[in-house]
PASELO-23429 format. One line per 2 residues: number of its first residue (from 1); their letters; for each residue x, y, z of C-alpha. Coordinates in Angstrom, 1 decimal, padded with zeros to 4 digits, always signed. Each point is the difference from the previous one (the first is absolute). Last residue first. Example, Ala and Ser with C-alpha at 12.3 -4.5 7.8 and 13.67 -1.06 7.14 Angstrom:
% residues 2
2) SA) +013.7 -001.1 +007.1; -001.4 -003.4 +000.7
//
This chain:
% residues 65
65) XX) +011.4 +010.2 +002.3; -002.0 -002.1 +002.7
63) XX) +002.4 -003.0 -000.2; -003.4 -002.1 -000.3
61) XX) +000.2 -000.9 -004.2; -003.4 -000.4 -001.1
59) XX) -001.8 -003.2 -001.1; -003.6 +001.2 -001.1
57) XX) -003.3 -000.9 +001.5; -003.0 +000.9 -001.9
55) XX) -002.9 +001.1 +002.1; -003.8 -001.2 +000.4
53) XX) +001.0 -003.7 +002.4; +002.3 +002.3 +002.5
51) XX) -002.3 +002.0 +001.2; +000.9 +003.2 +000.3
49) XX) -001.1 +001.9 +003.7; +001.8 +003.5 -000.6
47) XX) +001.6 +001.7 +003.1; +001.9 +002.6 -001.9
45) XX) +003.3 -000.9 +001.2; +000.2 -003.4 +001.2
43) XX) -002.2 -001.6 -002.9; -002.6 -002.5 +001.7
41) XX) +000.0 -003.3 -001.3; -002.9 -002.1 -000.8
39) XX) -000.5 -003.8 -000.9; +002.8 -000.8 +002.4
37) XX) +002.4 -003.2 -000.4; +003.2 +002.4 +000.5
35) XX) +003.1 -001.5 -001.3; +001.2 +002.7 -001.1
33) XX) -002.1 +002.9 -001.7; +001.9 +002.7 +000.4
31) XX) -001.3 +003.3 -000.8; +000.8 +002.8 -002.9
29) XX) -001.8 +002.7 +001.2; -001.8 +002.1 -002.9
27) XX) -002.0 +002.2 +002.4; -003.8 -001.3 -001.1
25) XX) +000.1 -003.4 -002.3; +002.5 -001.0 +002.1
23) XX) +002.8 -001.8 -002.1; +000.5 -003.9 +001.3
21) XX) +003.4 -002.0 +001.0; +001.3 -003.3 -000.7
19) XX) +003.5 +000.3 +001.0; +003.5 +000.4 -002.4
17) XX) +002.8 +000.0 +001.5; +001.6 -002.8 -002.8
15) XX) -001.1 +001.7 -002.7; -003.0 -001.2 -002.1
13) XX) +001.0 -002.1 -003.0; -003.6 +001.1 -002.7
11) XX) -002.7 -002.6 +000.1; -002.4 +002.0 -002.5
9) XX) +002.1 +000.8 -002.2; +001.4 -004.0 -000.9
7) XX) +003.3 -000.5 +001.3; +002.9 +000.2 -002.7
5) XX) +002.0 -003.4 -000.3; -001.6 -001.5 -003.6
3) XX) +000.3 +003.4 -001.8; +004.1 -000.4 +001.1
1) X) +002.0 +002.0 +002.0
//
């Protein structure tokens, strides 16, 4: 591969089951994002309102392993 081909750092290839998802700040939940138009989200575990606009989202891999 040549200098010219490689993707710059911060557009990495994501895999192909990869989903938007966010971290909660309080259990660690990884948590779907979809195609959700909310400005908060409520983590299913702890209970934690996030709003979406104050987090990162990351593109996780959703086969849960």
């Amino acid at each position: 591969m040549s200098k010219e081909d490689r993707l710059p750092l911060s557009n990495p290839v994501r895999a192909d089951n990869s989903e938007e998802s966010v971290k909660c700040p309080s259990c660690g939940m990884m948590i779907g994002i979809g195609y959700e138009d909310e400005e908060m989200i409520v983590c299913p575990v702890c209970e934690e309102r996030i709003p979406i606009d104050e987090v990162h989202t990351l593109y996780a891999s959703n086969e849960e392993y």
